[in-house]
C-alpha positions as CSV (number, residue, x, y, z in Angstrom):
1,X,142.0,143.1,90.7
2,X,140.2,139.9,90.1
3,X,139.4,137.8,93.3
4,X,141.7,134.8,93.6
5,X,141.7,131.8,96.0
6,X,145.2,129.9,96.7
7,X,145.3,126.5,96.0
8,X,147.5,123.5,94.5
9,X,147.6,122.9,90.9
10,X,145.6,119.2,92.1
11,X,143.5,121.0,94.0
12,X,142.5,123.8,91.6
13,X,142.1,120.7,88.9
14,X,139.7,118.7,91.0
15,X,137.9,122.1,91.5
16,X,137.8,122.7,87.7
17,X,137.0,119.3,86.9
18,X,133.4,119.6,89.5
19,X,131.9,122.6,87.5
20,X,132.3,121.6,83.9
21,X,129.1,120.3,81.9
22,X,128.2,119.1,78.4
23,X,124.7,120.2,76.4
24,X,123.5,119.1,73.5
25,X,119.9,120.0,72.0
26,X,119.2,122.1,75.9
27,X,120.3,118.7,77.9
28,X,123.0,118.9,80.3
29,X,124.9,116.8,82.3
30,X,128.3,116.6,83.9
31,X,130.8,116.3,81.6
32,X,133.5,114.6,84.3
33,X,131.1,112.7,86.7
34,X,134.1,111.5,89.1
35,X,137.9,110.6,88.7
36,X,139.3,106.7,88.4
37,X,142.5,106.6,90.2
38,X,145.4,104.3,91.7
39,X,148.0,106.5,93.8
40,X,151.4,105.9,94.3
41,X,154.3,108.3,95.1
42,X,153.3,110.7,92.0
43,X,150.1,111.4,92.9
44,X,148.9,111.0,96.7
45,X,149.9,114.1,97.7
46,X,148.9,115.4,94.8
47,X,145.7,114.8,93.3
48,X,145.1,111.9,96.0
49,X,144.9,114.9,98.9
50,X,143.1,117.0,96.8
51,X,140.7,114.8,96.3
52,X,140.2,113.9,99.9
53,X,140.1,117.4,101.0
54,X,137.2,117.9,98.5
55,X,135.4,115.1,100.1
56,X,135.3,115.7,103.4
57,X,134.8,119.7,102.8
58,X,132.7,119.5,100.1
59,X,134.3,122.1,98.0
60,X,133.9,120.4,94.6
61,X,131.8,117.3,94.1
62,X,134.2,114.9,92.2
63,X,133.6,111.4,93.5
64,X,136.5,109.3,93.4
65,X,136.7,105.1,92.5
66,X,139.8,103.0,93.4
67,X,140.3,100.8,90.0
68,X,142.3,97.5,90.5
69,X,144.3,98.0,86.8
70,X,144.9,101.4,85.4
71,X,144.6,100.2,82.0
72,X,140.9,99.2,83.2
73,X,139.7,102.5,84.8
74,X,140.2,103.8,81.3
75,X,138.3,101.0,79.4
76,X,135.7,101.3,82.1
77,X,135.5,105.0,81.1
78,X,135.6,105.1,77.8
79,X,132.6,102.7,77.7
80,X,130.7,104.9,80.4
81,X,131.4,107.5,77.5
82,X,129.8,105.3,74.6
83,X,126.4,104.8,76.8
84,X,126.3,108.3,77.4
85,X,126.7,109.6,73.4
86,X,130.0,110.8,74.4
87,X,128.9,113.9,76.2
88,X,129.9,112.6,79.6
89,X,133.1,110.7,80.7
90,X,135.4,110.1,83.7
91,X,138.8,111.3,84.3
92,X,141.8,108.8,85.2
93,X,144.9,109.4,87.8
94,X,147.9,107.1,87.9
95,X,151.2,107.7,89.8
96,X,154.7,107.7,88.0
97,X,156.4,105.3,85.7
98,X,154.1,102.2,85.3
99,X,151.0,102.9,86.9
100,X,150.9,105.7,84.3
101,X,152.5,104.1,80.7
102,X,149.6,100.9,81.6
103,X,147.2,104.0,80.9
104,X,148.5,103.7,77.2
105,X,146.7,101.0,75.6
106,X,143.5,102.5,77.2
107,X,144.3,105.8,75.6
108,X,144.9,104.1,72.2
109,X,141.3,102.5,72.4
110,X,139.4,105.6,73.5
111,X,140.6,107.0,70.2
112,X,140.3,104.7,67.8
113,X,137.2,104.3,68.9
114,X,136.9,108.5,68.6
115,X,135.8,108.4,72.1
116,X,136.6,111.1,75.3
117,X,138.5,110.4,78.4
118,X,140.6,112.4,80.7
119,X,144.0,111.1,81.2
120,X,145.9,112.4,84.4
121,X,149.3,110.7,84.3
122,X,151.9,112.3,86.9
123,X,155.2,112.9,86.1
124,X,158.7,113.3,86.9
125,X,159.6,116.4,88.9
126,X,159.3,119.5,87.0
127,X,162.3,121.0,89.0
128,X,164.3,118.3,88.7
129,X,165.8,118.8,92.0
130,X,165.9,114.2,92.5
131,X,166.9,113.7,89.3
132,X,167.0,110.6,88.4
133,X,164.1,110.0,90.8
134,X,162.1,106.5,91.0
135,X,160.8,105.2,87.7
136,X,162.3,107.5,85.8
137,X,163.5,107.2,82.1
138,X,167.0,108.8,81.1
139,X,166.7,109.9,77.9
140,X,170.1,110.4,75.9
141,X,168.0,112.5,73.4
142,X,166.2,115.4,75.8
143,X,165.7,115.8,79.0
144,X,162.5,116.4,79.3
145,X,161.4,112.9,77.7
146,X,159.3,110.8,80.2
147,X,157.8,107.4,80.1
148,X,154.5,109.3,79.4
149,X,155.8,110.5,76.1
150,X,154.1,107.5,75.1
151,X,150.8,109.2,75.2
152,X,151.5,111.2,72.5
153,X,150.5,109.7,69.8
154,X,147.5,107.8,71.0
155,X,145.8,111.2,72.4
156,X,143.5,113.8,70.9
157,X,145.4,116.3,73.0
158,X,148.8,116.1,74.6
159,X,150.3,118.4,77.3
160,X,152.6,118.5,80.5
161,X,151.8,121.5,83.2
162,X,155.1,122.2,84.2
163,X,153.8,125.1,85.6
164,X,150.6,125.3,88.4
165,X,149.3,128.6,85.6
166,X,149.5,126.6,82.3
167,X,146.8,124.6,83.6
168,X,144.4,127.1,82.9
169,X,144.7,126.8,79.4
170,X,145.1,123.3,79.4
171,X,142.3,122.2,81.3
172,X,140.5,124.8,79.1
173,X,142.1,122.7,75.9
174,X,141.6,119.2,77.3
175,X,137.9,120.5,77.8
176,X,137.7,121.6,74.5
177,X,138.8,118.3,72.4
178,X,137.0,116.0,74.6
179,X,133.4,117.7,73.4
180,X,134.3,117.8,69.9
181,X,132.1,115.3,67.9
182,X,134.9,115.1,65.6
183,X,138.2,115.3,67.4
184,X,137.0,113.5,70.5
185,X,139.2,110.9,72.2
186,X,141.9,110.4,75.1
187,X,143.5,113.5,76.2
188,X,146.2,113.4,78.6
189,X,147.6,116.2,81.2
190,X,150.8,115.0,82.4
191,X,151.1,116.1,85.7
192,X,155.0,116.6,87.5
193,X,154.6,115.4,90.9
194,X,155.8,118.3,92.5
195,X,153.4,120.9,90.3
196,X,150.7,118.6,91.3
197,X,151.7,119.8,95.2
198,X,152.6,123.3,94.5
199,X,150.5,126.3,95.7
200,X,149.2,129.5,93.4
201,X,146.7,132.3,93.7
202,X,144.4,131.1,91.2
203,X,141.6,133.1,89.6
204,X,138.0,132.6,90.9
205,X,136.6,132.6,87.4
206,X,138.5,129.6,86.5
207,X,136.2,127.9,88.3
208,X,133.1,128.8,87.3
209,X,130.2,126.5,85.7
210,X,131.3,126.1,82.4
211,X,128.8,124.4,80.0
212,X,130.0,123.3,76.7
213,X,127.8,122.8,73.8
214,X,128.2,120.1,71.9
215,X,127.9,121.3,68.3
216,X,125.1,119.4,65.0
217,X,127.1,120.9,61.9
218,X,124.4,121.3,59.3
219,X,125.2,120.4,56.1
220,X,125.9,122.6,53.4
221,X,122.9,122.4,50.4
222,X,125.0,122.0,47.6
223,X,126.6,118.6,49.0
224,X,123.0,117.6,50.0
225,X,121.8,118.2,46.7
226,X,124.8,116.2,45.6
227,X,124.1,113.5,47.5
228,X,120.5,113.2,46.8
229,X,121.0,113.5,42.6
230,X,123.9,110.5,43.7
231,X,121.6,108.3,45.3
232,X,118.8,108.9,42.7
233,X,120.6,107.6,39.7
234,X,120.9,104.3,41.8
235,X,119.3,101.1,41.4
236,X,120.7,99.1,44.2
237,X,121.7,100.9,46.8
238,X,122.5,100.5,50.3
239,X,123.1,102.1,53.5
240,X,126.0,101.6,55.8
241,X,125.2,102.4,59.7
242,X,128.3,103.5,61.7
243,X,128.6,104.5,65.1
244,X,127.8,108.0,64.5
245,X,124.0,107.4,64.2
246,X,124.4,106.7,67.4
247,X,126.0,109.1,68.7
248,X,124.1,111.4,67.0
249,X,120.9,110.7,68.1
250,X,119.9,109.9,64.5
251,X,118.0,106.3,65.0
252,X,114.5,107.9,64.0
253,X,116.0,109.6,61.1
254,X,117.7,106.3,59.8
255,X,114.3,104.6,60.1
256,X,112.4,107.4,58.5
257,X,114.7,107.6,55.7
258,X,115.3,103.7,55.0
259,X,111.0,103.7,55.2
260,X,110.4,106.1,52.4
261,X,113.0,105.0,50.1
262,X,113.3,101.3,50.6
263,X,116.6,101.5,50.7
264,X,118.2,98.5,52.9
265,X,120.3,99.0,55.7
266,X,123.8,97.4,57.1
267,X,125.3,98.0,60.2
268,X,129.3,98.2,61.8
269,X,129.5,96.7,65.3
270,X,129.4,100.4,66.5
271,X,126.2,101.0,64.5
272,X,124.2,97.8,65.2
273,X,120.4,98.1,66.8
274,X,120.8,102.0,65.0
275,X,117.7,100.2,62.7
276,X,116.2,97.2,64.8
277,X,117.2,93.4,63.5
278,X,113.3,93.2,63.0
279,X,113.1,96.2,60.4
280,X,112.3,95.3,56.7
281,X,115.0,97.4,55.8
282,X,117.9,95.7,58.2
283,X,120.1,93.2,56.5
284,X,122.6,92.6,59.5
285,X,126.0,93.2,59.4
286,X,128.4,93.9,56.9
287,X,132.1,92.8,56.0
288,X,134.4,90.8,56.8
289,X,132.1,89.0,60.0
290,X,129.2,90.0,58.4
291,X,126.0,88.5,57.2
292,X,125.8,87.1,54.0
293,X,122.5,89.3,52.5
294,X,124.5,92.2,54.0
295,X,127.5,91.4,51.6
296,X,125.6,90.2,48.7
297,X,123.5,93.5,48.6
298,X,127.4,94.9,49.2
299,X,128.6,93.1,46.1
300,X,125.9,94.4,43.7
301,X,125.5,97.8,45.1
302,X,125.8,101.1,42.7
303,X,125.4,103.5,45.2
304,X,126.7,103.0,49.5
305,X,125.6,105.8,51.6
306,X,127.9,105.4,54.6
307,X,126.5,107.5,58.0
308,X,128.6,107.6,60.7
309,X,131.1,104.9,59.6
310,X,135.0,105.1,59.0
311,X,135.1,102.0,57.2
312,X,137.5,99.8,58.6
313,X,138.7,97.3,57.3
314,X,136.4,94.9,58.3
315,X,133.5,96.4,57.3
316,X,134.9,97.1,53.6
317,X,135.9,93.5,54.2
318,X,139.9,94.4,53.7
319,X,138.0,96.0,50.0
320,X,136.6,93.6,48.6
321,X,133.0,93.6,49.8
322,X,131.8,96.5,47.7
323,X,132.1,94.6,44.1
324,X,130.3,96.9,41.7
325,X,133.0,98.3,39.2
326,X,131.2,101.3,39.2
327,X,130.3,101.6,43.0
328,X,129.6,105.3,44.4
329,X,129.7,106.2,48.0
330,X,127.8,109.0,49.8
331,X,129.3,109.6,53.4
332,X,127.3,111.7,55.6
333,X,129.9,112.2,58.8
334,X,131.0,115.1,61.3
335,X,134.5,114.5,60.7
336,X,136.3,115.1,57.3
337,X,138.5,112.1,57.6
338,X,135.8,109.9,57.4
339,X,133.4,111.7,55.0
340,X,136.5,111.8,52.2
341,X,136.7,108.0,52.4
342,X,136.2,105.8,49.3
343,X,136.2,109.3,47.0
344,X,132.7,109.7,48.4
345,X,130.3,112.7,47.5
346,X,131.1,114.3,51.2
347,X,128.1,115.4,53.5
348,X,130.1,116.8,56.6
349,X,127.5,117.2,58.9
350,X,125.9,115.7,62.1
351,X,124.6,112.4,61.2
352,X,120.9,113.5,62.7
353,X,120.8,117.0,60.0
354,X,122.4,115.4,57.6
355,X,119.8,112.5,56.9
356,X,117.1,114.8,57.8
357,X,118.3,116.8,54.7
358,X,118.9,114.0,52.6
359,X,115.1,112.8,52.6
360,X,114.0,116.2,52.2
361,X,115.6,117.1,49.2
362,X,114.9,113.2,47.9
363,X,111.3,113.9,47.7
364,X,109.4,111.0,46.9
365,X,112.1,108.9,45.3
366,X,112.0,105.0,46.0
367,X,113.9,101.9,44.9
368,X,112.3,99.5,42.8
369,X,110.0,96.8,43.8
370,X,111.8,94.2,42.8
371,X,114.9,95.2,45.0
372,X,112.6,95.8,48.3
373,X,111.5,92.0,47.3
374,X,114.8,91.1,47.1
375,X,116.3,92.0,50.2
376,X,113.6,90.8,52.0
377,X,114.2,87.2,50.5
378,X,118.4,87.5,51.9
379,X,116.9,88.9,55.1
380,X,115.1,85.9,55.7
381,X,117.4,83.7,54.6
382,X,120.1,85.2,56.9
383,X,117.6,85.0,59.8
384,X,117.0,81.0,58.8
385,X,120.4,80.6,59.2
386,X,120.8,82.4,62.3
387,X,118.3,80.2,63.5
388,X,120.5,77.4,62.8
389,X,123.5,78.4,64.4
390,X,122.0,79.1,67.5
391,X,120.1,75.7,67.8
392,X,122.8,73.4,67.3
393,X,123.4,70.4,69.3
394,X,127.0,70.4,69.0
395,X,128.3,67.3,71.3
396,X,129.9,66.6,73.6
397,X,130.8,70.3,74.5
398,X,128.4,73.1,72.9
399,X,129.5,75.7,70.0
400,X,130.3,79.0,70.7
401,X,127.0,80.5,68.7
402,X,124.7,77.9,71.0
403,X,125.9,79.6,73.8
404,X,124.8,83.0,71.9
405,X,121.6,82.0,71.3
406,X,120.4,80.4,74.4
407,X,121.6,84.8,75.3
408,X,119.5,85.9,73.2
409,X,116.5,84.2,74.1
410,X,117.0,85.4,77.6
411,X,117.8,88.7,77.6
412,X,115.5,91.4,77.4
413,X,115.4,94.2,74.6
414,X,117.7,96.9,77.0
415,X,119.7,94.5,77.8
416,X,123.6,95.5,77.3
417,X,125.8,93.3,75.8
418,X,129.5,93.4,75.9
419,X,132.5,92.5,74.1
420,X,135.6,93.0,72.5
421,X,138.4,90.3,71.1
422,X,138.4,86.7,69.6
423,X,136.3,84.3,68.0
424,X,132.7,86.3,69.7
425,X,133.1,89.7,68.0
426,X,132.3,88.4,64.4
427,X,129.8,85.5,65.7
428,X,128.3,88.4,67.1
429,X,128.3,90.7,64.0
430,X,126.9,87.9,62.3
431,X,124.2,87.0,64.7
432,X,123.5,89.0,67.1
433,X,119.5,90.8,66.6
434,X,120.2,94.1,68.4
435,X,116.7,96.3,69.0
436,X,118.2,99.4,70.1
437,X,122.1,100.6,69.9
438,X,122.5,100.9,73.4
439,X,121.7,97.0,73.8
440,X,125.2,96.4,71.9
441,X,128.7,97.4,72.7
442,X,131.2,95.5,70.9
443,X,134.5,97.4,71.0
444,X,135.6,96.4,67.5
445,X,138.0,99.8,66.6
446,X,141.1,98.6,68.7
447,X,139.3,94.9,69.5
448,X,141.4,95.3,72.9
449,X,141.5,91.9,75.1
450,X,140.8,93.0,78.3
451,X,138.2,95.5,77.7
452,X,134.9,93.7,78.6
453,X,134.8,93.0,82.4
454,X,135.9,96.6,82.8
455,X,133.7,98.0,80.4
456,X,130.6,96.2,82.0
457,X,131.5,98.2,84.9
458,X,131.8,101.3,83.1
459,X,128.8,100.7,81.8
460,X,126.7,99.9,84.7
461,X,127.5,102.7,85.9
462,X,126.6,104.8,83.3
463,X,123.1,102.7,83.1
464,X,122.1,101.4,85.9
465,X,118.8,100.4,85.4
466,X,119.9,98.2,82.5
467,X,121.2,94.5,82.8
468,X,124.6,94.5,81.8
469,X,126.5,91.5,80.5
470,X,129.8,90.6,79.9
471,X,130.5,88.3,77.5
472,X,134.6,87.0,77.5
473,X,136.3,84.4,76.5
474,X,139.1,82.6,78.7
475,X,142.0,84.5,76.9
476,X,140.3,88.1,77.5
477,X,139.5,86.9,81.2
478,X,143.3,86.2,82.1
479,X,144.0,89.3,80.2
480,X,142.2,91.5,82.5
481,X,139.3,90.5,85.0
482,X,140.3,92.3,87.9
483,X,137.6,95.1,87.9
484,X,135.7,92.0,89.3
485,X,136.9,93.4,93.1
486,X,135.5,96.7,91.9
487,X,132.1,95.6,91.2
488,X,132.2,94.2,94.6
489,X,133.3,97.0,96.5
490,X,131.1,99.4,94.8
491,X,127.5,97.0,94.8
492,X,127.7,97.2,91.1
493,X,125.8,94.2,89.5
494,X,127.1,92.9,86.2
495,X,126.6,89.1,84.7
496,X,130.1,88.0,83.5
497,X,129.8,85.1,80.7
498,X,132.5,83.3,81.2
499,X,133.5,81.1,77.8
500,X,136.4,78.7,78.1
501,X,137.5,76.8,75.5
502,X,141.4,76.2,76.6
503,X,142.6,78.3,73.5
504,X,142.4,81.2,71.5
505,X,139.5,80.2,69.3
506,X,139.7,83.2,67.0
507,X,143.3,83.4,66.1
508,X,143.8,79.6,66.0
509,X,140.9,79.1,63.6
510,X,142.8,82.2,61.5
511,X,146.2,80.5,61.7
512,X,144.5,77.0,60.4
513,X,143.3,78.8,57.7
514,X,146.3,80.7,56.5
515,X,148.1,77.6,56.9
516,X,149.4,77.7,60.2
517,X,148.1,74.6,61.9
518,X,147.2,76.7,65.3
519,X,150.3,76.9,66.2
520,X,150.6,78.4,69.8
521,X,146.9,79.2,70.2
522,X,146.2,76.4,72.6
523,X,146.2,76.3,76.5
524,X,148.4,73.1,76.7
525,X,151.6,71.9,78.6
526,X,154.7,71.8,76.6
527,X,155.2,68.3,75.6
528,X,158.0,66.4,76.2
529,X,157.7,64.6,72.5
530,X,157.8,67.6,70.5
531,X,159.1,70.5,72.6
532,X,155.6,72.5,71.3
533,X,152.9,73.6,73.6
534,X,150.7,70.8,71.9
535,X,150.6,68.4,75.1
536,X,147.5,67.7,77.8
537,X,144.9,70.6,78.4
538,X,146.3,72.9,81.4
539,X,144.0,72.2,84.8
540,X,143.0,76.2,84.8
541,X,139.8,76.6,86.6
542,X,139.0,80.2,86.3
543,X,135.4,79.8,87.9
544,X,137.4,79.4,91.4
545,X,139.3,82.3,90.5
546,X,136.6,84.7,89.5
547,X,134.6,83.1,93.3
548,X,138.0,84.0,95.0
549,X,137.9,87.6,93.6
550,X,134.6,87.7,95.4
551,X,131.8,87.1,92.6
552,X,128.9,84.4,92.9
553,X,129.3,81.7,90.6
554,X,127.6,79.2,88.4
555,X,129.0,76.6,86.7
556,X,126.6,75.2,83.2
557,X,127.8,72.2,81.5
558,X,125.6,72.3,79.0
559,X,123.3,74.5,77.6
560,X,120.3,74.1,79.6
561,X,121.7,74.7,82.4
562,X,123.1,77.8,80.7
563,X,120.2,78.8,80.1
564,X,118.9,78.1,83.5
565,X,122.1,79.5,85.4
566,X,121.3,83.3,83.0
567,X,117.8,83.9,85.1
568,X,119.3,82.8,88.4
569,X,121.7,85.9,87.4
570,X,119.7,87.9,86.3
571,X,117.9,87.5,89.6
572,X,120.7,88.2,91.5
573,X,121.5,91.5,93.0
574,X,125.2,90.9,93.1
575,X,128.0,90.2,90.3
576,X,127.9,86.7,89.1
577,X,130.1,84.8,86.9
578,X,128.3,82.3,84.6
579,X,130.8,80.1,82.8
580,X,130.6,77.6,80.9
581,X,132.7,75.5,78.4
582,X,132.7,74.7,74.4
583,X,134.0,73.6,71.5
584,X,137.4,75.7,70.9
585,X,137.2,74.0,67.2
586,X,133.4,75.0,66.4
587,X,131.5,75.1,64.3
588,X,131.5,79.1,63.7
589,X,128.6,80.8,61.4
590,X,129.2,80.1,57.8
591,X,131.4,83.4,56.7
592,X,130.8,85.3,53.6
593,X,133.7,88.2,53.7
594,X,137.4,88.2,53.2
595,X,140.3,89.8,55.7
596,X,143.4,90.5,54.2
597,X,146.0,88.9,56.8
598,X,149.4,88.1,54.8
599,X,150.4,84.5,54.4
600,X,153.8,83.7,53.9
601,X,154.6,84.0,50.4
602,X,157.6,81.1,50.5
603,X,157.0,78.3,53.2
604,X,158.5,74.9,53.5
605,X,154.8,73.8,55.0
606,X,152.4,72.4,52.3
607,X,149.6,74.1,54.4
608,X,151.1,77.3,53.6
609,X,151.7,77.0,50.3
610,X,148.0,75.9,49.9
611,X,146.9,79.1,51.9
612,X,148.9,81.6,50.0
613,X,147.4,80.4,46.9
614,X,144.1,81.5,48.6
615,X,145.5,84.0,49.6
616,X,146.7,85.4,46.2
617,X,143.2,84.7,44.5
618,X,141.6,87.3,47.1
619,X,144.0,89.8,46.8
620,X,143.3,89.8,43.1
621,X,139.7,91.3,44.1
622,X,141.5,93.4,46.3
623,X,141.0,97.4,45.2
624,X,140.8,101.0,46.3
625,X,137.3,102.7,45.7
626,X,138.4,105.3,43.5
């Protein structure tokens, strides 16, 4: 009979958890480094005690942090996850009813983004013996509907142990997904309360050192062949750098192939720094924020050989930026989804093979001179006018892209930069002169408010020896700032950039333009006059509230002092919170890509009318890539 050892269901899963490891190319590492957790009646005597008891007996080594937000812990995970190439990520306990359901919108960014965290959400009670019991939903439909239904369709994998024995194959499952390269992303393991607390003779061998490879498909000759008699016949082509070169591992073989071919190179916010800003073959970014010798080589392209991209909409620039009738794509991705995109000639394969495949079986093909002369001139041209933008002397407050550059001149090459939501992302995609991927993480998939100052922690933590910053606006700082406390209780030093500009600065400069006059996108009073929020600026001073949450501070009123107040942070061996304000009306970076966001086809409002005859002309460029 097979030895067994009699534990809880939490217990065995915090055992389980400890001995699991990822391995890719003979590297491996802990898959589930620790657990994120916020207890409450589901889960303290749960997973709360068996975490304890493994602490202070040291029967499974699963470190356990106290988050502030449980919506947090999993942004905070998820971006551990993106420094470590996905191979390595945390899990994440909440109790019943809300602690749990504000795991959701963390869930839904870990997969858009394809990337793998643990969700542990308890649950009502499996017996149902209190029934209704606290926080629970009554369903008319079913009873065995809970609040964390809601998972469903934002995981990879969805199940509920109702049971202590169907967590073997469950944990086994969840184990599964979260190393696949392709299927990666949250998966949850609802966990009833009372199945959390209840004892079984579970097998030793459950709990053995499990290492899971992490697979490189090789692609198939045929579609390399494909590929390579595809990108041949072009004349202007152009390479599209997703977030799976990254992943992947594939920098070296982006460079090596953009270096014998000549062919230039674009980048997503996921796949920036993939080829440094400095290369002759990097144009910047591309789509809708992107830079303008990215999207003219975009609008003239014959051939676009997309690695490791799923072409969202911004990047395709809502389909418009590709604007060769005849444009071909070439996809090189691990997940069919993405390779199929555009009618592409499909490479499914690791990003890393498949490139390495590619140049082989190209031989000694090149562009013409004349195109390598061209993108050079838009290169420079771009970097002129990213020159410009930073170096403005916007008075009396600064511009948001002054504030970017005085950044970039101080940080260092490994330096990590974060963001997420308004107005920064696309200065950034514009901008930004990444050297290396992991210096930029720009969640830009679900472009979540709330994710930065927890996914500087995550980060951190994943990379310690790195100087993380935080860049968020005022909007994304009342959102979400509370893993501030975290930082402090742990010793974990992150710089927060704090930018206020009284408003949302992204939206409100959309809304002017699609002929909505910024309406509600300002921090103001309500005015008496008009009834709207349009009255005097609100007296919000969130540099007290980020010194109250326990931070150091500096205040910069201009950018010298900015500048100044960036290597007194850097020097700092605590979390400190630089902020500073700007112009909430500009000037942003001249834009050279279109996003399809509807306008009101009938309007009493001039300015709408006006916009939706914009709007119209655009969508007339508007197509599908067939």
């Amino acid at each position: 009979m097979a030895e067994t050892v009699r534990l809880t269901t939490a217990q065995a899963l915090v055992r389980f958890l400890a001995a699991q490891y990822s391995e890719r190319d003979g590297s491996q590492q802990r898959l589930i480094p620790g657990m994120w957790g916020i207890f409450g009646h589901g889960n303290v005597a749960g997973l709360g005690q068996a975490l304890l008891q493994a602490a202070e007996t040291g029967e499974a080594d699963l470190p356990y942090y106290l988050a502030r937000n449980e919506q947090a812990m999993v942004h905070a995970s998820t971006a551990y996850a993106k420094m470590r190439d996905r191979l390595a990520t945390f899990a994440c306990t909440a109790s019943t009813g809300p602690g749990s359901t504000n795991m959701v919108t963390g869930a839904a960014l870990a997969t858009t983004n394809r990337l793998p965290v643990l969700l542990l959400p308890s649950d009502m009670f499996a017996t149902r013996s209190p029934d209704p019991v606290l926080q629970q939903l009554e369903d008319t439909r079913g009873g065995d509907v809970t609040v964390n239904d809601a998972f469903r369709p934002v995981s990879k994998y969805f199940d509920r142990v109702t049971r202590p024995e169907q967590l073997i194959p469950a944990a086994l499952a969840a184990m599964r997904v979260l190393t696949d390269p392709a299927e990666t992303g949250a998966v949850t393991l609802c966990l009833p309360q009372d199945v959390q607390a209840e004892a079984y003779d579970w097998p030793v061998a459950f709990f053995r050192r499990r290492v899971w490879h992490v697979a490189r498909p090789v692609p198939e000759a045929p579609a390399i062949a494909r590929a390579a008699k595809a990108l041949r016949g072009a004349s202007q082509p152009l390479i599209v750098a997703g977030g799976g070169v990254v992943y992947s591992g594939a920098e070296a073989q982006l460079r090596e192939l953009a270096e014998a071919t000549g062919v230039p190179v674009a980048d997503t916010h996921a796949g920036k720094g993939a080829i440094p800003a400095d290369h002759p073959c990097s144009v910047g970014g591309i789509g809708s924020t992107g830079s303008a010798a990215a999207n003219a080589l975009a609008a003239e392209a014959d051939v676009v050989l997309g690695v490791g991209t799923r072409y969202s909409d911004f990047t395709t620039a809502s389909h418009t930026v590709f604007g060769n009738p005849d444009v071909a794509f070439v996809n090189i991705n691990v997940a069919r989804l993405d390779a199929v995109k555009h009618s592409a000639v499909v490479v499914q394969a690791d990003a890393r093979h498949g490139l390495q495949a590619l140049l082989a079986e190209l031989g000694d093909w090149q562009v013409d001179g004349s195109y390598r002369e061209r993108v050079a001139r838009l290169a420079a041209k771009w970097q002129r006018a990213t020159e410009e933008c930073f170096r403005r002397d916007h008075q009396p407050l600064p511009a948001q892209t002054e504030v970017l550059g005085a950044l970039h001149d101080t940080l260092g090459a490994t330096d990590v930069v974060i963001n997420a939501a308004g107005s920064m992302p696309g200065d950034l995609q514009m901008l930004w002169r990444a050297s290396e991927p992991k210096a930029y993480n720009v969640e830009y998939a679900y472009s979540c408010m709330g994710y930065e100052v927890a996914a500087g922690l995550g980060t951190k933590m994943a990379a310690p020896d790195r100087e993380v910053v935080v860049l968020v606006g005022d909007g994304s700082y009342l959102m979400l700032s509370s893993e501030l406390v975290t930082m402090i209780s742990e010793g974990i030093k992150v710089i927060v950039v704090l930018v206020q500009n009284h408003g949302f600065g992204s939206i409100g400069s959309l809304s002017e333009e699609l002929g909505s006059q910024r309406f509600g996108t300002q921090y103001r009073y309500r005015s008496a006059t008009s009834g709207l929020l349009d009255g005097a600026v609100l007296p919000v001073d969130l540099a007290a509230n980020a010194a109250s949450l326990g931070a150091e501070v500096i205040r910069a009123s201009d950018i010298d002092e900015f500048r100044s107040a960036i290597a007194q942070a850097k020097s700092n061996t605590t979390t400190t919170v630089v902020h500073i304000e700007t112009d909430l009306f500009g000037p942003a970076p001249p834009g050279s890509g279109w996003w399809d966001v509807p306008v009101s086809e009938v309007s009493a409002l001039d300015s709408t009318r006006k916009a939706y005859d914009t709007y119209s002309a655009h969508k007339q460029q508007q197509r599908h890539y067939l």
